[in-house]
N, C-alpha and C positions, 0 to 999 in steps of 0.2 A: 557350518553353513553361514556365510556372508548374508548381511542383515539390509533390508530393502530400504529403508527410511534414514534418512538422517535428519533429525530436528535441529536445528541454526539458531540460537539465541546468539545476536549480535549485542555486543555490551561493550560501556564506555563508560569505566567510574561510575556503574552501579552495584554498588557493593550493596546497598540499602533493597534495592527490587530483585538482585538475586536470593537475599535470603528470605523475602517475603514472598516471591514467585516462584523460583525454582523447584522448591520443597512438592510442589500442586504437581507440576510436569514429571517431575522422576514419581511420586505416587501414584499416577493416572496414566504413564507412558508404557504400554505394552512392549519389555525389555526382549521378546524373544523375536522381535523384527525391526526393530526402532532402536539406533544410536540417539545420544542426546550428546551437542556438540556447541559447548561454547567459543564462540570467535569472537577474542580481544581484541579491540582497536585500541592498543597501546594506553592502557590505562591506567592513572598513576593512584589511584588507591585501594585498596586491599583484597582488589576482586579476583584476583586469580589466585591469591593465598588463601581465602574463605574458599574457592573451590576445591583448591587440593585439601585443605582440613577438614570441610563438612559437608563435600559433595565430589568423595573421593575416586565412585564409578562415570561421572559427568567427561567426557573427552572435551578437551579447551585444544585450541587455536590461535596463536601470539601472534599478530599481525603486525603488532610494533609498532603502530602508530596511527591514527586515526585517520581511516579514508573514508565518513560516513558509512551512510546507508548502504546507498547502492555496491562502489567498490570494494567495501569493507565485505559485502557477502560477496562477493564475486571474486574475491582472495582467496576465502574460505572453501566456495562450492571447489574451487580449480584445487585444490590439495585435497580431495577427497571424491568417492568411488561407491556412487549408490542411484538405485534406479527413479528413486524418490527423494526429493529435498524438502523438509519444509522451512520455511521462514516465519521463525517467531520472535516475538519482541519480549526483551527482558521486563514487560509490567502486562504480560498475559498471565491469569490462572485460567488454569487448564482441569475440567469439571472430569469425571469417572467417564469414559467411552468417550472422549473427546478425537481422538484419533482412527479409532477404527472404521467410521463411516466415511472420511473423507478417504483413506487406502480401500476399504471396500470398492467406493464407487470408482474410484480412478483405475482400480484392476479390472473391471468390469465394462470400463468405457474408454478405451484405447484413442477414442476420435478425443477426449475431453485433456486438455494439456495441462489446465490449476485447478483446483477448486481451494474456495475458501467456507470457514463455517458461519453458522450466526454470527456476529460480533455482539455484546451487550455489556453494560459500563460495569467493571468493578466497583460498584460502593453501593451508598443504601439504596438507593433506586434499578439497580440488579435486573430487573426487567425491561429496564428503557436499552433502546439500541444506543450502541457508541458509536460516537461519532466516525472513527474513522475503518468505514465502510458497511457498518451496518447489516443490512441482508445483503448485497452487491449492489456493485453500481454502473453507474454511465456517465456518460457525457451527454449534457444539452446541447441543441443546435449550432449554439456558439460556443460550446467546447470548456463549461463548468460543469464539475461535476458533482453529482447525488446520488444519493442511495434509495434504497427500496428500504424505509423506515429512518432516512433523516433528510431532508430538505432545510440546508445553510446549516441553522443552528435552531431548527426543531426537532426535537427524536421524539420518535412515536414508544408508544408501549408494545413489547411483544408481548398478545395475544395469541400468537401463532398464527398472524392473516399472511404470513409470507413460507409459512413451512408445504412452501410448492416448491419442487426443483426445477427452475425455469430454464427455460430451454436454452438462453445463454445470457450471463452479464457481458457488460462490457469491461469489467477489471472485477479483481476481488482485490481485496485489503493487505499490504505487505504486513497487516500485524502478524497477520496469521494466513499465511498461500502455500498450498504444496504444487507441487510442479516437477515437473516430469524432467528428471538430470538433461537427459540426452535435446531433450526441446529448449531447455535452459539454453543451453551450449551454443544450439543451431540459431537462436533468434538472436546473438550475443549478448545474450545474459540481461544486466539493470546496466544502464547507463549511467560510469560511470560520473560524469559529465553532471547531471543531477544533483547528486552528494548527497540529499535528502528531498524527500517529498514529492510524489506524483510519479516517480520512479519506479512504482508497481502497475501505475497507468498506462506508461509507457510501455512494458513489459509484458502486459497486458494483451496492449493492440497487437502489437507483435506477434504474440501467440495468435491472435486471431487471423491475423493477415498468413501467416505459415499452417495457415489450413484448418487450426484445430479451437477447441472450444472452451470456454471459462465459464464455470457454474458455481452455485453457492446451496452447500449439501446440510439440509436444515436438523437433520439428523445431527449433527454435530453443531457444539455451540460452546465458545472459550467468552472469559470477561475481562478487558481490555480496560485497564487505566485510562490512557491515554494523556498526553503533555506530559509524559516523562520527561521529556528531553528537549522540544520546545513547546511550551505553553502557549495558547491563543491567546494573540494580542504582542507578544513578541516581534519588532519589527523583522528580526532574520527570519521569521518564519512566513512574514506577510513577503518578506521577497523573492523569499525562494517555492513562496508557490504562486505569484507574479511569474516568474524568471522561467519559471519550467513549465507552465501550463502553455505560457507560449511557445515554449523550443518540443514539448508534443504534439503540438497542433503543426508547427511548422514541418517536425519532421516524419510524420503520421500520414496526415493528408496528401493529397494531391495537390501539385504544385502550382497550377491556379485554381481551383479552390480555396486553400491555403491563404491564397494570399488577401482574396477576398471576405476570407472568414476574419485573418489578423485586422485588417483595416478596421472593420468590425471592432473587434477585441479591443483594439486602441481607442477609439470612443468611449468603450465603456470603463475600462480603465482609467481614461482621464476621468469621466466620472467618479468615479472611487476615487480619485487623488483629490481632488475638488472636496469629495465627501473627508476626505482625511485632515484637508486642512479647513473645514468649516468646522471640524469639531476639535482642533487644536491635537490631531494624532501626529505631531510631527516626526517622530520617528518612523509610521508605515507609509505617512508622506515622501520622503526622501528614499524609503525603503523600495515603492513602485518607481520612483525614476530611477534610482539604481538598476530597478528589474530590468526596463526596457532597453537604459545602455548595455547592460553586460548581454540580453538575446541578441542586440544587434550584432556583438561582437561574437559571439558563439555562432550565432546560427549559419556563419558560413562552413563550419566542418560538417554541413548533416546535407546532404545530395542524395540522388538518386529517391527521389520520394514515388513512393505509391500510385499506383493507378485506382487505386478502389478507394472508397469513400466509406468508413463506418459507419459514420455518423447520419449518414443516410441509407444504412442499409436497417439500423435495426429504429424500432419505429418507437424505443423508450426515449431516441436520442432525436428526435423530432420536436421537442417540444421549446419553449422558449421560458426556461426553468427562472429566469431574472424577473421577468416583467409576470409568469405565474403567480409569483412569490410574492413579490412587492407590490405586484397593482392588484393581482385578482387573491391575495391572501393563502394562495396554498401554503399548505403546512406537512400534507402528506402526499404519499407515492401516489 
């Protein structure tokens, strides 16, 4: 009998978070419906030897060279044959019944196309949400986004004030998303385009816009390092989440809307560039104008944009999460 699930660890010259991660996932992975499938983006230290020596039943994927995030799985998903994908990141540990509540619920709810689980930070503070995605998230008015247990760079403690399954996020977290092969396929996958970062945002909407729905099933909950691979405060990382939050807004929305939201955008980004060079950040300085040349030149391959507006359908993404934040002090959902 052919196995429903296949688990995606995407790795790049981590020989260091496979042996410290992987060991949780093959412990904790229910083997008689669940493949575990490493996809190598062409890396040149010892990670695919440590797999065959010490994690001999793990199936790997040679990609031979590094296409990020996004295309790096979307190499992967395309050579392989299962009703279920999940994407996880090589610095997840993965707790006892981590798996089963999000395959429960996604067999059980046909209309629902991802789910993702709790997110909560690997280290001593265990209980705090991590940062990237938390209990699920959204987009604010103007197309930042936050989670339900972290707003910018506050994380709240889970107490369990969000073990509700709401009735729908606006994305879950590429740490950890499962997703339905066959909807994978039809929304065309993560854009490659992206390379990294906001590429499950995008992915996300997608789904939604193809009719079906994205939840975060609190029954389940993995603990997420996080800045594996780039660290906050990284200028490549300030641009490429600069560079892509604009090219999903562009290619998401409706196309005047759009453009009246980007105008938008661009104010407050020159703000933030302002802010970068008033505090001597020269590196995320240059990094945002980078952002905005290379959207200009990208964003004429993305057409045919949307008629529906997310952003004003669901009423998390109403809100005006900057000026919340900064003027009136929120800290939480």
């Amino acid at each position: 009998m052919s196995k429903k699930v296949a688990i995606i660890i995407l790795n790049w010259n981590g020989e260091k978070l496979l042996r410290r991660y992987l060991p949780t996932v093959l412990e904790n992975t229910p083997s008689d419906y669940a493949d575990i499938i490493v996809a190598d983006n062409g890396s040149t230290d010892e990670s695919l030897d440590i797999i065959h020596s010490e994690f001999p039943t793990v199936k790997t994927i040679r990609l031979g060279a590094n296409f990020g995030f996004a295309d790096g799985y979307n190499r992967a998903i395309a050579q392989i044959d299962y009703p279920y994908i999940v994407l996880l990141n090589n610095d997840v540990r993965t707790p006892a019944c981590w798996l089963e509540p999000l395959f429960d619920y996604m067999e059980s709810h046909p209309d629902v196309g991802a789910v993702q689980p709790k997110l909560l930070h690997d280290g001593e503070d265990h209980d705090v949400f991590e940062y990237a995605g938390a209990a699920g998230g959204y987009l604010d008015c103007h197309g930042y986004p936050f989670c339900r247990g972290r707003i910018f760079e506050c994380l709240e403690e889970d107490n369990g004030q969000y073990d509700n399954i709401t009735p729908s996020i606006l994305w879950g977290s590429g740490a950890c998303l499962m997703v339905r092969s066959a909807l994978f396929t039809k929304v065309g996958g993560l854009d490659g385009a992206f390379f990294a970062h906001m590429e499950e945002i995008d992915l996300c909407w997608r789904i939604h816009l193809a009719g079906s729905d994205v939840r975060m099933i609190p029954q389940s909950r993995v603990y997420h390092l996080g800045g594996a691979s780039l660290p906050q405060g990284n200028p490549q990382k300030t641009y490429l989440n600069f560079r892509n939050n604009l090219l999903l807004l562009h290619k998401n929305l409706p196309r005047k809307e759009g453009k009246k939201l980007l105008f938008i955008r661009r104010l407050y980004d020159t703000l933030a560039f302002g802010m970068a060079l008033t505090k001597r950040h020269w590196g995320d300085a240059r990094a945002i104008l980078r952002a905005h040349r290379d959207f200009r030149k990208m964003r004429e391959a993305y057409y045919g944009q949307p008629e529906r507006n997310l952003l004003k359908e669901m009423p998390e993404c109403k809100c005006n999460i900057v000026t919340d934040h900064y003027l009136h002090h929120r800290t939480k959902f």
